[in-house]
Biopython code that builds the backbone (N, CA, C, O; Angstrom):
import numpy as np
from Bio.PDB.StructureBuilder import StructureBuilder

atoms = [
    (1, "UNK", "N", (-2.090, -16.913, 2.286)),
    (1, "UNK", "CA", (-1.082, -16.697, 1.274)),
    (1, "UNK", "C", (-0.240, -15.495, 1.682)),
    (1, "UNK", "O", (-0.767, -14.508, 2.195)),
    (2, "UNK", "N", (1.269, -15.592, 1.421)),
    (2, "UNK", "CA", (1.926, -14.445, 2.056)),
    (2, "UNK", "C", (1.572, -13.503, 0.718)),
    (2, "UNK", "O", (1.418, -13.767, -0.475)),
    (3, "UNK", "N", (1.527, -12.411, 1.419)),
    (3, "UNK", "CA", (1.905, -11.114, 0.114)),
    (3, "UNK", "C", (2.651, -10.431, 0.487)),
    (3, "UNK", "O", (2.944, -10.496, 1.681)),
    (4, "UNK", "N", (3.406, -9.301, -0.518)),
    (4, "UNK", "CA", (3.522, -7.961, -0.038)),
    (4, "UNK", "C", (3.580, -7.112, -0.964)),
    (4, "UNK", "O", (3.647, -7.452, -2.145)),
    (5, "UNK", "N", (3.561, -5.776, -0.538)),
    (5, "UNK", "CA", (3.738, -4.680, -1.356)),
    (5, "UNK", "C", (4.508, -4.271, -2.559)),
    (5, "UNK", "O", (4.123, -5.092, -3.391)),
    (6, "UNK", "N", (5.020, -3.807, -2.914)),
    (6, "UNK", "CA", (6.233, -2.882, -4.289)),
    (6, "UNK", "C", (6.125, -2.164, -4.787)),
    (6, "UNK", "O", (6.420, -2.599, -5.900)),
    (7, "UNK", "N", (5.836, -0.974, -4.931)),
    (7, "UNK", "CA", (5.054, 0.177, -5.657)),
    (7, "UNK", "C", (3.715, 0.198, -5.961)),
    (7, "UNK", "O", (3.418, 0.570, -7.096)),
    (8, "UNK", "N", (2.759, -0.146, -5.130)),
    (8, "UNK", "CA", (1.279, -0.414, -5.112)),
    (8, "UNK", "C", (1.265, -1.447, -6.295)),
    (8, "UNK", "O", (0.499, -1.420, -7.258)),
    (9, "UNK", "N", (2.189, -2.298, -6.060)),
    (9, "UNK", "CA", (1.683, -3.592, -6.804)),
    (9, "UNK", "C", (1.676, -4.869, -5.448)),
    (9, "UNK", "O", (2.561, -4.846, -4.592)),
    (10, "UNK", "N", (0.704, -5.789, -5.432)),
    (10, "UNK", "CA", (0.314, -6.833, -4.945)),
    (10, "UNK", "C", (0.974, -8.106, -5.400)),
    (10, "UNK", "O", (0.648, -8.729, -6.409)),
    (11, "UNK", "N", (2.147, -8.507, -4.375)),
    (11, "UNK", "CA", (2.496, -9.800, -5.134)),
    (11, "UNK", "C", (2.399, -10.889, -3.953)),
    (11, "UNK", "O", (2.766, -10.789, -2.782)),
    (12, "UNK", "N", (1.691, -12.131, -4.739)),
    (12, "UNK", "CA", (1.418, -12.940, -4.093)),
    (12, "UNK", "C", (2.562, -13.887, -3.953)),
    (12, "UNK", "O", (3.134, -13.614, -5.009)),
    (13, "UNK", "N", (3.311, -14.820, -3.390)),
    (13, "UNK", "CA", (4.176, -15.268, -2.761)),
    (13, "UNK", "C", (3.817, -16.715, -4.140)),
    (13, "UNK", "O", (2.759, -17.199, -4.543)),
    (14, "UNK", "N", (5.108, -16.953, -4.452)),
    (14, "UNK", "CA", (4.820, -18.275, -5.236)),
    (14, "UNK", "C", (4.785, -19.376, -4.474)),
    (14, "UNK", "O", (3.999, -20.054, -5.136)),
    (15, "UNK", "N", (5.073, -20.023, -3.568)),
    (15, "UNK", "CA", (4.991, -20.768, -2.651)),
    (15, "UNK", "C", (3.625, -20.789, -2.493)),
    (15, "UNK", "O", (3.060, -21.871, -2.653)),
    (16, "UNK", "N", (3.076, -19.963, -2.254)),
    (16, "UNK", "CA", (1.685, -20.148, -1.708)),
    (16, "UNK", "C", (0.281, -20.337, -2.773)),
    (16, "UNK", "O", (-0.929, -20.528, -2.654)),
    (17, "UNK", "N", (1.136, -20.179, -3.694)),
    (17, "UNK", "CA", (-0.206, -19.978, -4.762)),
    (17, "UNK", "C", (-0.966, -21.408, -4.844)),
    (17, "UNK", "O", (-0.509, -22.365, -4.219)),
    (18, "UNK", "N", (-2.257, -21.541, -5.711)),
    (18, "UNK", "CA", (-2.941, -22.601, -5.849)),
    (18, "UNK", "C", (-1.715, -23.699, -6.890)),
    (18, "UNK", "O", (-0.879, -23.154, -7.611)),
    (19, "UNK", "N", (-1.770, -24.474, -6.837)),
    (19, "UNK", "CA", (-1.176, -25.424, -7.952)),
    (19, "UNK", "C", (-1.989, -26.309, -8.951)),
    (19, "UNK", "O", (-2.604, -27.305, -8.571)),
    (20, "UNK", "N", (-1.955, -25.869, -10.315)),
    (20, "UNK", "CA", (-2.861, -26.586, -11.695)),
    (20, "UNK", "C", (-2.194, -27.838, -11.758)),
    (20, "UNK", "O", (-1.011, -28.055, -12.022)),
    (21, "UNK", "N", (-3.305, -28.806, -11.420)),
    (21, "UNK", "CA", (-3.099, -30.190, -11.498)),
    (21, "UNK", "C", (-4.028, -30.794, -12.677)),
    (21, "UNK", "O", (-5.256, -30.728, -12.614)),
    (22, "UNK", "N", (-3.603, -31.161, -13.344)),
    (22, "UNK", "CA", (-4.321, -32.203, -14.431)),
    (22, "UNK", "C", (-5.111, -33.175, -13.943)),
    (22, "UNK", "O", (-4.677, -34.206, -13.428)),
    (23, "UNK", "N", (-6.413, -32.867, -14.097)),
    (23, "UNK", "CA", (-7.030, -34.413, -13.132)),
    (23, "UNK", "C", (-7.281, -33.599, -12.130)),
    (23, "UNK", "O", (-8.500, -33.628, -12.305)),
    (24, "UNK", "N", (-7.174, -32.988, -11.344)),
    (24, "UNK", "CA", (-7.003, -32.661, -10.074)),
    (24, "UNK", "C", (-8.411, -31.622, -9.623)),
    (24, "UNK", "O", (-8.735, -30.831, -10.509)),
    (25, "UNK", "N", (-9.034, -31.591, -8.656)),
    (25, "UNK", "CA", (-9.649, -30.661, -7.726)),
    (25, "UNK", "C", (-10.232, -30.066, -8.639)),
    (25, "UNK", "O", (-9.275, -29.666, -9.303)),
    (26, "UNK", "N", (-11.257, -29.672, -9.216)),
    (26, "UNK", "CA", (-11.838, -28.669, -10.287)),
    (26, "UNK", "C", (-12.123, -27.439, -9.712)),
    (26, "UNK", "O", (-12.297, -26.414, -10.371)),
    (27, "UNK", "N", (-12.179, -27.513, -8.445)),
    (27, "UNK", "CA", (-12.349, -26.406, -7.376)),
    (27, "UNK", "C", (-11.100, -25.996, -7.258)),
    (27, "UNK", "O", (-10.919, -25.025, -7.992)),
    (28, "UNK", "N", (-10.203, -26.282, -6.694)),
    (28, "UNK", "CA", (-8.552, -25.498, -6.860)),
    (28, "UNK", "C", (-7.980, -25.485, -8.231)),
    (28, "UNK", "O", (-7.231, -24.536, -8.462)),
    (29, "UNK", "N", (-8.147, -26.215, -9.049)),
    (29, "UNK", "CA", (-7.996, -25.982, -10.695)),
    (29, "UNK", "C", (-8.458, -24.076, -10.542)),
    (29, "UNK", "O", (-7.767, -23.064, -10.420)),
    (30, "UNK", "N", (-10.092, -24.345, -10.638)),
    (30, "UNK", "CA", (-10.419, -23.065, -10.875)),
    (30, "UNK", "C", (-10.202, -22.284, -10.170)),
    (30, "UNK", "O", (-10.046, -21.238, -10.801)),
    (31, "UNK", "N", (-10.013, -22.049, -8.501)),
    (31, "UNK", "CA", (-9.176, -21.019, -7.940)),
    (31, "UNK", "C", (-7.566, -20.787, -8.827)),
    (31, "UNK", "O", (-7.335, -19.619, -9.136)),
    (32, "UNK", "N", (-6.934, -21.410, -9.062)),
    (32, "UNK", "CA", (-5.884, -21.167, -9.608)),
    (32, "UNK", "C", (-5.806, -20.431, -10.784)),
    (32, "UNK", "O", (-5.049, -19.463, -10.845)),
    (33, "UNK", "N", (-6.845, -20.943, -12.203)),
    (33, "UNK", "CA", (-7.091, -20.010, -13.238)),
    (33, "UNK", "C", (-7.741, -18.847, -12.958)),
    (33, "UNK", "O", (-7.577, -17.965, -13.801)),
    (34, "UNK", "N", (-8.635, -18.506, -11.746)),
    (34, "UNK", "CA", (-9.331, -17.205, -11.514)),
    (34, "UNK", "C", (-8.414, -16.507, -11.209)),
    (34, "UNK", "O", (-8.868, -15.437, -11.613)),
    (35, "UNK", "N", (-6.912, -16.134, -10.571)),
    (35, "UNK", "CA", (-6.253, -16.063, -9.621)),
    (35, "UNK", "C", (-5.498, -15.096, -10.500)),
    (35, "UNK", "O", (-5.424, -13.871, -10.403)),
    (36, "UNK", "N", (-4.841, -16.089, -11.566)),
    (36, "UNK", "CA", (-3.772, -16.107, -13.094)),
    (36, "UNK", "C", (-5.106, -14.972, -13.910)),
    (36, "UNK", "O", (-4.745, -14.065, -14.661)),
    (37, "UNK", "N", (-5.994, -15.123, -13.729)),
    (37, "UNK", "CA", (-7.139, -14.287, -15.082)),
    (37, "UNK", "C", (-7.303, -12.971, -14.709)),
    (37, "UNK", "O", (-7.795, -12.124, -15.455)),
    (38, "UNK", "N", (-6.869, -12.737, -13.460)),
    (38, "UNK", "CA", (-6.808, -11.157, -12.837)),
    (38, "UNK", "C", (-5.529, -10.768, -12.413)),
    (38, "UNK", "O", (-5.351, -9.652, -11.926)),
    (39, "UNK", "N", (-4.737, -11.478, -12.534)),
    (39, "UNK", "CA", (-2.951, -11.352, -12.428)),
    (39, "UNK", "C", (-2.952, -10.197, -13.343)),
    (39, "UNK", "O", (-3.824, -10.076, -14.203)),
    (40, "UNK", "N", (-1.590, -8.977, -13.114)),
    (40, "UNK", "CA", (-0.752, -8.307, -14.404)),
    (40, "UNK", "C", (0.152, -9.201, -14.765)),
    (40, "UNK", "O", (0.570, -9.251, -15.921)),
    (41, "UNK", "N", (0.517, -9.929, -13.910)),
    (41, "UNK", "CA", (1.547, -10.565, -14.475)),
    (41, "UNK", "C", (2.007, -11.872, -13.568)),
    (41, "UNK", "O", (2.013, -11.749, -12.343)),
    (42, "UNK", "N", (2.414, -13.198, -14.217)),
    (42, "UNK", "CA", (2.418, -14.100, -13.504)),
    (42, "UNK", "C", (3.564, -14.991, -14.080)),
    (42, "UNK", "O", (3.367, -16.096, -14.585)),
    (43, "UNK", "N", (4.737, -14.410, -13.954)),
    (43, "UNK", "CA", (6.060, -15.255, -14.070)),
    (43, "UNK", "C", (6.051, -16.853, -13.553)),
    (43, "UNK", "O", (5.660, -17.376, -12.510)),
    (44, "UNK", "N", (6.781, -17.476, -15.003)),
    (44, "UNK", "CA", (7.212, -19.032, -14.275)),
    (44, "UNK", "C", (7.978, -19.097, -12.602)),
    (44, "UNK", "O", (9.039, -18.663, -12.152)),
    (45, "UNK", "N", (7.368, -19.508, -12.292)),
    (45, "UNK", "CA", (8.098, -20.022, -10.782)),
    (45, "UNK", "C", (8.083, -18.650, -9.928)),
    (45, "UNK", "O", (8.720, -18.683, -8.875)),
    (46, "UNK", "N", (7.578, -17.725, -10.190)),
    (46, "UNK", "CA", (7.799, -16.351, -8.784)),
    (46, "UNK", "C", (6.859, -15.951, -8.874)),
    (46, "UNK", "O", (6.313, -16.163, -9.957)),
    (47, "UNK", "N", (6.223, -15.286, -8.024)),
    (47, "UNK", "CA", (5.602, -14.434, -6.957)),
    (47, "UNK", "C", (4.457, -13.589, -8.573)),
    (47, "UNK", "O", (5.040, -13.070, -9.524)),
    (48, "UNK", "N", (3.258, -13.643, -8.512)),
    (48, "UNK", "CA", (2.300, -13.355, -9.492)),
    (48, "UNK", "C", (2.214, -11.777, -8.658)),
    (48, "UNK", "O", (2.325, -11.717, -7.434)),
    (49, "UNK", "N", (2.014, -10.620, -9.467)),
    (49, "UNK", "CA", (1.904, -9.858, -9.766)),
    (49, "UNK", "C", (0.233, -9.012, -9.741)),
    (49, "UNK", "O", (-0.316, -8.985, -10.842)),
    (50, "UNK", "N", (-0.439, -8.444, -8.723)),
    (50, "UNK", "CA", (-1.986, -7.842, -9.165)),
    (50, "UNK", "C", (-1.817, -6.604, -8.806)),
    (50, "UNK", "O", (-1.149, -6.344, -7.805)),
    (51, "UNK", "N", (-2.537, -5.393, -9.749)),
    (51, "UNK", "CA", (-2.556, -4.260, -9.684)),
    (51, "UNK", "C", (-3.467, -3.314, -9.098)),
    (51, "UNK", "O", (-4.616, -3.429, -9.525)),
    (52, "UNK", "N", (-3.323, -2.615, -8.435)),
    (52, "UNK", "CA", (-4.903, -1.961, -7.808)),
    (52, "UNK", "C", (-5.445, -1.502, -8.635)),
    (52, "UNK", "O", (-5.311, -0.281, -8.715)),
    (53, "UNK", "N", (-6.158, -2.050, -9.475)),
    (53, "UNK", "CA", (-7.084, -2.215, -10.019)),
    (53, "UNK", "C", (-7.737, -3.332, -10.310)),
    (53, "UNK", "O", (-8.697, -3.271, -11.078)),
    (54, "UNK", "N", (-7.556, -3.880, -10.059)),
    (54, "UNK", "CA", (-8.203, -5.472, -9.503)),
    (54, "UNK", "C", (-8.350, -6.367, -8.045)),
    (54, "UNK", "O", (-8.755, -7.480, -7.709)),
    (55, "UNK", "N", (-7.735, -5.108, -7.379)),
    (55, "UNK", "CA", (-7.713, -5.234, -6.039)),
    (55, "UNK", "C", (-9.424, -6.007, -5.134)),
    (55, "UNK", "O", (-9.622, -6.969, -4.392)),
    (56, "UNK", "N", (-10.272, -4.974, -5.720)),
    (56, "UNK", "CA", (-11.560, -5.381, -5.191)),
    (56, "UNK", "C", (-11.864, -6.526, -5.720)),
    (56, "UNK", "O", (-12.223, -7.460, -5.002)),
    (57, "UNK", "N", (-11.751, -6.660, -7.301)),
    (57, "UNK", "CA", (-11.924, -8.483, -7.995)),
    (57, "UNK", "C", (-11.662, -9.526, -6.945)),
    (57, "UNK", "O", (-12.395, -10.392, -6.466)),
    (58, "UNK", "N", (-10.286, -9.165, -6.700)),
    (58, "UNK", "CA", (-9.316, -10.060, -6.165)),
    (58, "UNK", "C", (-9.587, -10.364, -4.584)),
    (58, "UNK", "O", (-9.365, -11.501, -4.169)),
    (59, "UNK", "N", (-10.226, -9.013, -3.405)),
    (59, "UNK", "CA", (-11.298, -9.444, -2.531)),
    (59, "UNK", "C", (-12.130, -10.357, -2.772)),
    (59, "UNK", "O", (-12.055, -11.461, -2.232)),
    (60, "UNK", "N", (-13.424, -9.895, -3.970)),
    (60, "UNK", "CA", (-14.422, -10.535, -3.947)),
    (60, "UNK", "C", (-14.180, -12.013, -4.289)),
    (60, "UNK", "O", (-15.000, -12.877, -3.980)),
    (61, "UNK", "N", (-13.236, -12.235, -4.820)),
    (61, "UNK", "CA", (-13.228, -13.769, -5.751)),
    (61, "UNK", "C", (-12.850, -14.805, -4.228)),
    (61, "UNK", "O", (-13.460, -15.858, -4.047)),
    (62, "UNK", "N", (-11.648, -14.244, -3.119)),
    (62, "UNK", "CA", (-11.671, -15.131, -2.572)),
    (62, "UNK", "C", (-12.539, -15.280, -1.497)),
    (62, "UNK", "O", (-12.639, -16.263, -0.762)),
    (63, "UNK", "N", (-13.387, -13.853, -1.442)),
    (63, "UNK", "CA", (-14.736, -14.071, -0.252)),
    (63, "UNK", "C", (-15.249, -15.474, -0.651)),
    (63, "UNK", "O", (-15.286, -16.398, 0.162)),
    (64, "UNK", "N", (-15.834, -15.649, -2.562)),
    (64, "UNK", "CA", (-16.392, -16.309, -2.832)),
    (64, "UNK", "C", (-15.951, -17.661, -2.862)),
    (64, "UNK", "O", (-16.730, -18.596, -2.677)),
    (65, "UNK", "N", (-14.730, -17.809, -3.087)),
    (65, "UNK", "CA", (-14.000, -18.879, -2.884)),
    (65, "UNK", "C", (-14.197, -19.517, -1.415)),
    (65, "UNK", "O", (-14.697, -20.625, -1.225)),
    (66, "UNK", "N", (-13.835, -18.847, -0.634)),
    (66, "UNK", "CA", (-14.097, -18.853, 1.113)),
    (66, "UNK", "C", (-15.307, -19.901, 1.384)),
    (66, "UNK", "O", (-15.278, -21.012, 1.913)),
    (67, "UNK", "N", (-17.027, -18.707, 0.503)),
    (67, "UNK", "CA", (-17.560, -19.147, 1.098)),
    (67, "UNK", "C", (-18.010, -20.248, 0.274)),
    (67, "UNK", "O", (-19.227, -20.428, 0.240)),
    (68, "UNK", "N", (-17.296, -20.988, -0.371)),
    (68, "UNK", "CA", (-17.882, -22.094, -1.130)),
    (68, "UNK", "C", (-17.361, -23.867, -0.166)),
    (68, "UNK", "O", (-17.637, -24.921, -0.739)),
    (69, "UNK", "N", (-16.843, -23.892, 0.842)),
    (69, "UNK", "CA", (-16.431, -24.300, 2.016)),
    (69, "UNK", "C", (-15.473, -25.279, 1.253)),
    (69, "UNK", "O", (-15.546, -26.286, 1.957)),
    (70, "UNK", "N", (-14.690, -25.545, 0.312)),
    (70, "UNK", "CA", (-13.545, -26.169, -0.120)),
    (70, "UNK", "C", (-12.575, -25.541, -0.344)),
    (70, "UNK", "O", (-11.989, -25.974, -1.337)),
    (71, "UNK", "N", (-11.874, -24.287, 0.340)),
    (71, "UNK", "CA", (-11.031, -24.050, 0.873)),
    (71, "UNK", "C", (-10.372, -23.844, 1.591)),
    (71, "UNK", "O", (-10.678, -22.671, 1.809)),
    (72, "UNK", "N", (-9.207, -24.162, 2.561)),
    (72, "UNK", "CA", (-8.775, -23.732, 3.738)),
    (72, "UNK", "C", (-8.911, -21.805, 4.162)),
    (72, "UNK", "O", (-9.293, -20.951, 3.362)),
    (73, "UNK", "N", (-8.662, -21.659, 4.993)),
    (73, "UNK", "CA", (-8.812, -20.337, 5.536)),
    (73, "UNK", "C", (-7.168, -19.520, 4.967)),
    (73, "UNK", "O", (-7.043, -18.431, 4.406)),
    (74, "UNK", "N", (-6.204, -20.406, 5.321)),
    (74, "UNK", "CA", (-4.558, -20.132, 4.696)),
    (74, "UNK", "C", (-4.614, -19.954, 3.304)),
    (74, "UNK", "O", (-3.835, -19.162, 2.773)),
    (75, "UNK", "N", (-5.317, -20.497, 2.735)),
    (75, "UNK", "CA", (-5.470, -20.569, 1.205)),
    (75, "UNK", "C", (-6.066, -19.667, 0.287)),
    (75, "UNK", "O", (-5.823, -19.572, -0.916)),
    (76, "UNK", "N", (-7.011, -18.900, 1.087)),
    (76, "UNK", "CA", (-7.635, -17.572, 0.841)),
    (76, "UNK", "C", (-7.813, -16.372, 1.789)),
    (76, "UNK", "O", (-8.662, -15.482, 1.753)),
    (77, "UNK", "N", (-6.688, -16.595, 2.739)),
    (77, "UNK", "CA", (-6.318, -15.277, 3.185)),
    (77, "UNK", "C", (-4.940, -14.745, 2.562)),
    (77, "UNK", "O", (-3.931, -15.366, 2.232)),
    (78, "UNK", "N", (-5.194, -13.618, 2.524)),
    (78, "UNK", "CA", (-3.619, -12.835, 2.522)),
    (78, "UNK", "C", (-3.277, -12.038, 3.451)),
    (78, "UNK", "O", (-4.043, -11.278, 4.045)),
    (79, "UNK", "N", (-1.520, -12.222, 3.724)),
    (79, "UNK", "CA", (-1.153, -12.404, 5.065)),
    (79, "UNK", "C", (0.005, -11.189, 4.584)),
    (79, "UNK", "O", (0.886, -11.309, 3.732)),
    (80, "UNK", "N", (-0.178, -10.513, 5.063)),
    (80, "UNK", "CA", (0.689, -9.343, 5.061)),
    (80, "UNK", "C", (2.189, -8.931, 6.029)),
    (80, "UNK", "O", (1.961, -8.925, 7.239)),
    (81, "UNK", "N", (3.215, -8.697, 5.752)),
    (81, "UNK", "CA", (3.944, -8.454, 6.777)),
    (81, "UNK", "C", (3.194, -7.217, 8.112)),
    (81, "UNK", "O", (2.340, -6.343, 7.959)),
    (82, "UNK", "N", (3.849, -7.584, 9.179)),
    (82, "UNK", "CA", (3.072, -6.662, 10.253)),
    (82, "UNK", "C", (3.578, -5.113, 10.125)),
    (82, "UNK", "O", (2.860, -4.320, 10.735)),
    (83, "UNK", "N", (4.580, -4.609, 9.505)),
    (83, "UNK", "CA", (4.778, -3.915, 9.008)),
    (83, "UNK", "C", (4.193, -2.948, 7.729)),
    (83, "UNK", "O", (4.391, -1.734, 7.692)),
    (84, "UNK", "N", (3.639, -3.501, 6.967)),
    (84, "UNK", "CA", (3.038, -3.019, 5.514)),
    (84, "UNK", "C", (1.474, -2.578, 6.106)),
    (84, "UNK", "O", (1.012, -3.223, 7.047)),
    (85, "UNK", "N", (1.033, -1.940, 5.765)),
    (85, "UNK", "CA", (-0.590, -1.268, 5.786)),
    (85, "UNK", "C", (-0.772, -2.298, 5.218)),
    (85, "UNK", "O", (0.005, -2.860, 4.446)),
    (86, "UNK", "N", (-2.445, -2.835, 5.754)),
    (86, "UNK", "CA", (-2.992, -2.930, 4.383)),
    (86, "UNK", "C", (-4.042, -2.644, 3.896)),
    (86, "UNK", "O", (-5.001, -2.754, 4.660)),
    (87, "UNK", "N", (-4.265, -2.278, 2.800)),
    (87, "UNK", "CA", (-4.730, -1.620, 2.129)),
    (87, "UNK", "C", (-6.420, -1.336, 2.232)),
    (87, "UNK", "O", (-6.931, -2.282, 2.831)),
    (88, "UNK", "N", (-7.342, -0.406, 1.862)),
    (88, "UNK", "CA", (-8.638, -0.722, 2.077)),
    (88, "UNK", "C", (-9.569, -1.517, 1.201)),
    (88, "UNK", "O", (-10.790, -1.675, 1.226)),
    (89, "UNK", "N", (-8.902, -1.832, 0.655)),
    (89, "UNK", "CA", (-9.582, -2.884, -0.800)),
    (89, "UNK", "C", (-9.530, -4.393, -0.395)),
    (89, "UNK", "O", (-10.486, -5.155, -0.539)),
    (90, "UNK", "N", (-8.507, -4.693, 0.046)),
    (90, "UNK", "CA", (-8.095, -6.070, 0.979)),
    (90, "UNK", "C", (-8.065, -6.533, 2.240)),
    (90, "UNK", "O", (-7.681, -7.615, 2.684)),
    (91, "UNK", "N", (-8.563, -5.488, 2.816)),
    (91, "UNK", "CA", (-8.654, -5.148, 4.492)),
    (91, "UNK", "C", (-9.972, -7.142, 4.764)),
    (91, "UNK", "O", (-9.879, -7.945, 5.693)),
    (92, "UNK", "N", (-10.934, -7.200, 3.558)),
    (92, "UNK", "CA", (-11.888, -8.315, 4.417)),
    (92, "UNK", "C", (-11.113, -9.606, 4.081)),
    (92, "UNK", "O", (-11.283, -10.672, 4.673)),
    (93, "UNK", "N", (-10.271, -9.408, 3.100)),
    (93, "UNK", "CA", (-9.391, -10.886, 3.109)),
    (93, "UNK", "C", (-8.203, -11.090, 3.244)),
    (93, "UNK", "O", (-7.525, -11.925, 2.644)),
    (94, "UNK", "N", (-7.726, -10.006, 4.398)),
    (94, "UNK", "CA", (-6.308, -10.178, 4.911)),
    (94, "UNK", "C", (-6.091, -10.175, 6.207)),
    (94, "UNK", "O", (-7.041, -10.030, 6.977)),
    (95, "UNK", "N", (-4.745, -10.341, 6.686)),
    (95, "UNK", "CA", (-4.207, -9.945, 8.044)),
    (95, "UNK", "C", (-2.871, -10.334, 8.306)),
    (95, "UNK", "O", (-2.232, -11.009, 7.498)),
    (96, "UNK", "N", (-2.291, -9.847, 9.670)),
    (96, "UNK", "CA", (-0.941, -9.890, 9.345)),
    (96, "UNK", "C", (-0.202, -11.101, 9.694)),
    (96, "UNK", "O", (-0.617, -11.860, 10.570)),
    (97, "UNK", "N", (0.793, -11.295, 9.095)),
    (97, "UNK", "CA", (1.896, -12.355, 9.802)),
    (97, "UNK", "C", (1.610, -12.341, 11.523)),
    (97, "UNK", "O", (2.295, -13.041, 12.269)),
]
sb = StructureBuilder()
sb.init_structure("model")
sb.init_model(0)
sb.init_chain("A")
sb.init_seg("    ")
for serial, (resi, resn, name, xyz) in enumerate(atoms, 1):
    if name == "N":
        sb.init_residue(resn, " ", resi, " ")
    sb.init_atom(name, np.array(xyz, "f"), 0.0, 1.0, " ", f" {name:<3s}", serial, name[0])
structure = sb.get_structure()
């Protein structure tokens, strides 16, 4: 998933996010509501919003996601510009463009 920075806020790329399907995947269903349940903020159609303070949540959930083997690797990494630090809270589930 692309991210990037903004004033030590974490925004995840809307393009990349999980998509809530009716019927659909109960496993990406629920990555998607876990995702939105630790969001600050998650605008129609743009780029969701997480605060460092949920930074480590937001590690651990997609380690766990990871290791539950129904997700791609793109799907629960975050991909940082090669430019931006990143951070030590996200350092085990990121890397760069």
């Amino acid at each position: 998933m692309k991210v990037s920075l903004q004033d030590e806020i974490l925004l995840i790329s809307y393009e990349d996010l999980p998509k809530y399907k009716k019927g659909g995947s109960v496993v990406r269903n629920s990555y998607f509501w876990a995702l939105k349940s630790i969001s600050c903020f998650t605008p129609w159609e743009k780029d969701w919003e997480y605060d460092p303070e949920v930074w480590i949540a937001l590690s651990r959930m997609l380690i766990a996601f990871a290791e539950s083997g129904y997700l791609g690797d793109r799907e629960i990494t975050l991909e940082f510009p090669e430019d931006t630090p990143i951070p030590q809270e996200l350092r085990s589930v990121s890397t760069w463009l």
